[in-house]
N, C-alpha and C positions, 0 to 999 in steps of 0.2 A: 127792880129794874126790869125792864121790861126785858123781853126775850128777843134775842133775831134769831133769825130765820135763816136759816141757813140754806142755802141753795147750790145744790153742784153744779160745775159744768165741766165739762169733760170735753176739751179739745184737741182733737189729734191730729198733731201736725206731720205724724210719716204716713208717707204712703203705700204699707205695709199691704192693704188689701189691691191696692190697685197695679196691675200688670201692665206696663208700656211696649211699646216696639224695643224701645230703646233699652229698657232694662233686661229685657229677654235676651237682646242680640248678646249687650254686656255679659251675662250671666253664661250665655253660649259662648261666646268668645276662650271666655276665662276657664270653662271646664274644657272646651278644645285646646287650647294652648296647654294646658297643664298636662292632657292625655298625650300631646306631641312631644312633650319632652318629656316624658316617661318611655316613650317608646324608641326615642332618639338614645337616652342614656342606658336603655335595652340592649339596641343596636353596639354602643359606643362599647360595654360589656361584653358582648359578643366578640368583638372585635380583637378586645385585649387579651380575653379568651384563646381568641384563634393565632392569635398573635405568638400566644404560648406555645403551642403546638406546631406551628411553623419554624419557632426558633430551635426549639428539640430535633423535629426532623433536620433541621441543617447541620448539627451540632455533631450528630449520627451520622450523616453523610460524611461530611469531614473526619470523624475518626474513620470510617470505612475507608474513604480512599488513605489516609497515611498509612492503612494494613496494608491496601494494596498497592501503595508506593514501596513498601516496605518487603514486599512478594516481589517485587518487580525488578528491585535491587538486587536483590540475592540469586535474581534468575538471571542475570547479566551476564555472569559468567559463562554460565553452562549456555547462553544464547551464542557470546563469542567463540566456546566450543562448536558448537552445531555449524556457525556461520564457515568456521576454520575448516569442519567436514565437511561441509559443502563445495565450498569454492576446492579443495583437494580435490572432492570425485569427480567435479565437474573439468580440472584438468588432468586427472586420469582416464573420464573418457574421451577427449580433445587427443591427448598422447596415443588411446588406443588406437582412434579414430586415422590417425599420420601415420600410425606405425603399419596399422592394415594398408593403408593404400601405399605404401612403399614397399610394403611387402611381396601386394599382389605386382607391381613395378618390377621388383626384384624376381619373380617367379618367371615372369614375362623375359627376362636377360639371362636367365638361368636357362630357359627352356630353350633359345636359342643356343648358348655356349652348348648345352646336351644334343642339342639337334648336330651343331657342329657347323654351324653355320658362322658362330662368330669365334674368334678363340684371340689369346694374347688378352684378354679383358680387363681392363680393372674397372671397382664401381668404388663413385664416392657418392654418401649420401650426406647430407647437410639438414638442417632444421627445415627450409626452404627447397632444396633443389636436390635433384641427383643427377651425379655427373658421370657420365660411362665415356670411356678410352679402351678403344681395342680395335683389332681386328677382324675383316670379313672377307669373304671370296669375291662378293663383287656389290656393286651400289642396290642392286635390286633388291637383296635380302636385307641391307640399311633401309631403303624406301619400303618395304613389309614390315619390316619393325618398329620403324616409324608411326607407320600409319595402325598398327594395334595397338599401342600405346595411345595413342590421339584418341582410341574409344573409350579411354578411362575418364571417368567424371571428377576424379581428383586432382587430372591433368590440367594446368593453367597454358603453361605453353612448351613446347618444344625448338631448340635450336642448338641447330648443326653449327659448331662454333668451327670445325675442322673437318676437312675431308684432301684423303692426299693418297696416290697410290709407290705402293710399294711393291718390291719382290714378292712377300706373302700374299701380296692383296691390297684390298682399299683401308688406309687409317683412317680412323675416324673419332671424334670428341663430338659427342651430345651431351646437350644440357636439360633437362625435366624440371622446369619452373613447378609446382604444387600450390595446390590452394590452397590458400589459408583459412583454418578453422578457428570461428568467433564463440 
């Protein structure tokens, strides 16, 4: 039998050597895209990461403050103490405050009665007012007395509720309104 001959051919249908626009862009496409979501799912890690660490830090704050909700209660008391000292000193010095200028008031009728100028006296003093009854030699030493008094700066007002004479002398009722301390 005769022989054939055999003959290769060899036909290559990819186009494994040849570069296009198009294959290239694809090829860049696809390794950009894949770089973007590695760096996206980076990110997305980072995130859940930090996520951690924020949740801890609040977790921390919140037990701090229930400590010092906790400090805060227990100081409440001794707060209602200190407020109770307070408001007491604060009307201790209010009382001292009425009692000195009633005082210096009282020195002022005092010093008159010692002078001799007024006698028969009585003094009421009130929370508000002080009220003098007595007698004097004549209106002028009333109108002297009067008018030192009127230089007290604790003085609100003065008034002559009575004036009347008598055998002794002039009767008289004064009234010393006082100011009141806030």
């Amino acid at each position: 039998m005769a022989k054939i001959a055999r003959s290769q051919i060899n036909i290559n249908l990819s186009s494994k050597g040849q570069k296009t626009v198009g294959k290239v862009f694809y090829k860049w496409a696809i390794d950009a895209g894949r770089a973007i979501i590695v760096v996206i799912e980076l990110i997305a890690l980072g995130a859940l990461g930090y996520r951690f660490v924020v949740d801890r830090k609040i977790v921390d704050l919140h037990d701090a403050i229930k400590q010092q909700e906790a400090f805060v209660a227990a100081q409440a008391n001794e707060e209602k103490v200190y407020r109770g000292i307070q408001d007491r000193l604060k009307n201790i010095k209010l009382t001292n405050e009425e009692t000195a200028n009633k005082i210096t008031i009282m020195n002022e009728v005092l010093k008159q009665v010692s002078s001799g100028t007024f006698f028969s006296t009585n003094l009421t003093i009130n929370q508000k007012s002080i009220q003098i009854d007595g007698t004097t030699f004549s209106i002028f030493t009333l109108t002297t007395f009067v008018d030192s008094v009127k230089k007290f700066p604790a003085v609100a007002s003065i008034s002559i509720d009575e004036v009347s004479t008598t055998d002794e002398g002039v009767r008289f009722k004064v009234r010393i309104e006082m100011n009141q301390q806030s």
